[in-house]
N, C-alpha and C positions, 0 to 999 in steps of 0.2 A: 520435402513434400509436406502440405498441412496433412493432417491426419484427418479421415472421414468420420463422422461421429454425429448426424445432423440434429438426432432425436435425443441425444442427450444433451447437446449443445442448448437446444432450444428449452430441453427442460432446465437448467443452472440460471440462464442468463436474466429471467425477470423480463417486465413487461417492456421498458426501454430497449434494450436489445433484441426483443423479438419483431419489433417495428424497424429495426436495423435491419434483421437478418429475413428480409425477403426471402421467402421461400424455405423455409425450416421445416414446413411442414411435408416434404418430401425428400427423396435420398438425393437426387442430384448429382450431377456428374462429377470430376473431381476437381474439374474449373470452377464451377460452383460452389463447393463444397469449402475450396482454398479462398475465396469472394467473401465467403461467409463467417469464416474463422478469421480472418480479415479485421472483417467489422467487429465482433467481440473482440477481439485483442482492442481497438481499436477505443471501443465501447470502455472497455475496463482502464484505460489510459487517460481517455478523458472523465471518468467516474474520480480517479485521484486526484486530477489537475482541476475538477468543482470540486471538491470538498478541499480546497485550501484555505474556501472560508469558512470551513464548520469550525466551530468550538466541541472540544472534545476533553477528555481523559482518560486514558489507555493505560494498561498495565501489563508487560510481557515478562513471559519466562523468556531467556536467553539460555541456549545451549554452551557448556563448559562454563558458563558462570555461577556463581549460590546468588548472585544480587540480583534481584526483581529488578528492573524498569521500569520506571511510571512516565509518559505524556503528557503534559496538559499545555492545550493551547487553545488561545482564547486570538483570533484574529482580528475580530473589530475591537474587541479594548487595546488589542496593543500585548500583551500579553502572554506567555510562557514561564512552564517550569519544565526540568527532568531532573529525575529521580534515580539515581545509580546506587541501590543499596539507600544507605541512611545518608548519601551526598547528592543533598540537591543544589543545584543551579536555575539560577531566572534568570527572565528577559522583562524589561518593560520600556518600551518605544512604541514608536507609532509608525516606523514603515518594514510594512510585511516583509518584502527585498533581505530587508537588514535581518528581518526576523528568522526568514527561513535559510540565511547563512546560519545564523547563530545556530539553528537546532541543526543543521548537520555536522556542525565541531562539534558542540555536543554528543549524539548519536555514531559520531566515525566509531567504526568496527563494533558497534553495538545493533543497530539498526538503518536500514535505509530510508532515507527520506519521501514522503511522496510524489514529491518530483523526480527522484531518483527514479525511483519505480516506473512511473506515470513513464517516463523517456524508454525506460530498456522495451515495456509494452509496444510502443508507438514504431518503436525500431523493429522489434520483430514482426508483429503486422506487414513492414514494409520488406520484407526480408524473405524473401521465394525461397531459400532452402531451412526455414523455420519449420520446425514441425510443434503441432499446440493438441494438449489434451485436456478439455473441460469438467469440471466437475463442482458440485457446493458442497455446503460442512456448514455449521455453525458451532463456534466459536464465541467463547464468553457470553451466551444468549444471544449472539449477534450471528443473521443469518452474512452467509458470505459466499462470493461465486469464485474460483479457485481456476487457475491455468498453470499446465506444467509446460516450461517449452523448453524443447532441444536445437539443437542445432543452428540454432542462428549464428550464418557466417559473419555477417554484418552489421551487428546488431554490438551496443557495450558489453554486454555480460550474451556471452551465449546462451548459456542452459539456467534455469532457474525455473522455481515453484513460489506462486504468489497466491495469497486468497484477499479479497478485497471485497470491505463490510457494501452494506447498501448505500450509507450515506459517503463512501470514497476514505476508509479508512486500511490500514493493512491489516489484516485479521493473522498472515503470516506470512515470510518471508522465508527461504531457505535458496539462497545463491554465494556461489566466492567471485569477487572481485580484484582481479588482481591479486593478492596473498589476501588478503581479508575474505572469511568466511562468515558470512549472515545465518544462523538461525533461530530464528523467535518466533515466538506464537502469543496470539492475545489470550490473556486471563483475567481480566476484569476489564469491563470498558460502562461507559455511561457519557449522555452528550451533554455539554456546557463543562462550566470548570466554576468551580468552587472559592468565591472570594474572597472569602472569608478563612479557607484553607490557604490558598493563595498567601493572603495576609500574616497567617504565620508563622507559615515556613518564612516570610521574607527575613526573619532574621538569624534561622540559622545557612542560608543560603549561601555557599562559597562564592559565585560569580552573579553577579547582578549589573545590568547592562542599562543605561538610560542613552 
């Protein structure tokens, strides 16, 4: 069963989802109420799957790790790094496809992709014995809107807690996948990517991709 929660819902979600979420501003029934956490899962799905074109650069803690993580992708140049500790890896091509394989060999059992994500959301939405509980935070100075869900029967990853920045970025992740356990949190984040940085990591970079 979705969880009832209409007035907090409506306060996390931003001005976008509340043109979703017809009707927030009352308690509503629980068909209603399940309609409307619905639409934010929903909302927050497709917030990952646009920002596949931002350019960004993210830096997370990773739980059981000492090595920081860094992001940086640049989608119209063609361009990628990650940062594992002092081991970084690039991409430089020009079709996004190619690119966002690349960053999830990359990221396997570090972090999930945003498509990753963006899919386990859209499944739960769809998913009647889901249960979602809303909430924001910010993160790295970055505000972010936050769902915890349980029970999804049908859904890839059942249970998981995701916060997701404004512009479609992961501010944190905490789910297990199969034997892989995800948790990270953003601690430093800024938009665009740096190309001049970019330039020179490229040579002490282990994998470089054309």
């Amino acid at each position: 069963m979705i969880v009832q929660n209409p007035l907090r819902r409506c306060a996390v979600l931003g001005a976008a989802s509340l043109l979703a979420l017809a009707g927030c501003s009352g308690g509503g029934g629980g068909e209603a109420a399940a309609s409307e956490d619905q639409a934010a899962l929903t909302e927050l799905s497709e917030r990952l799957s646009d920002g596949d074109g931002h350019a960004y650069t993210a830096e997370y803690r990773v739980e059981d790790t000492d090595d920081a993580l860094l992001v940086a992708v640049d989608p119209e140049a063609g361009t990628a790094a990650v940062v594992v500790g002092d081991r970084p890896s690039m991409w430089s091509g020009g079709d996004e496809t190619a690119l966002a394989a690349w960053l999830g060999q990359e990221l396997d059992g570090l972090l999930p992709t945003e498509a990753d994500v963006a899919a386990w959301l859209a499944a739960a939405a769809a998913d009647a014995a889901a249960s979602a509980e809303f909430s924001d935070t910010t993160l790295a100075g970055e505000l972010a809107d936050c769902v915890d869900v349980q029970g999804a029967a049908d859904a890839p990853v059942g249970s998981f807690e995701v916060c997701v920045t404004t512009v479609g970025v992961i501010a944190s992740v905490t789910a297990k996948v199969g034997d892989t356990a995800y948790t990270a949190k953003l601690v430093n984040y800024h938009d665009g990517v740096d190309a001049a940085w970019l330039e020179d990591m490229s040579g002490q970079a282990t994998t470089s991709n054309q």
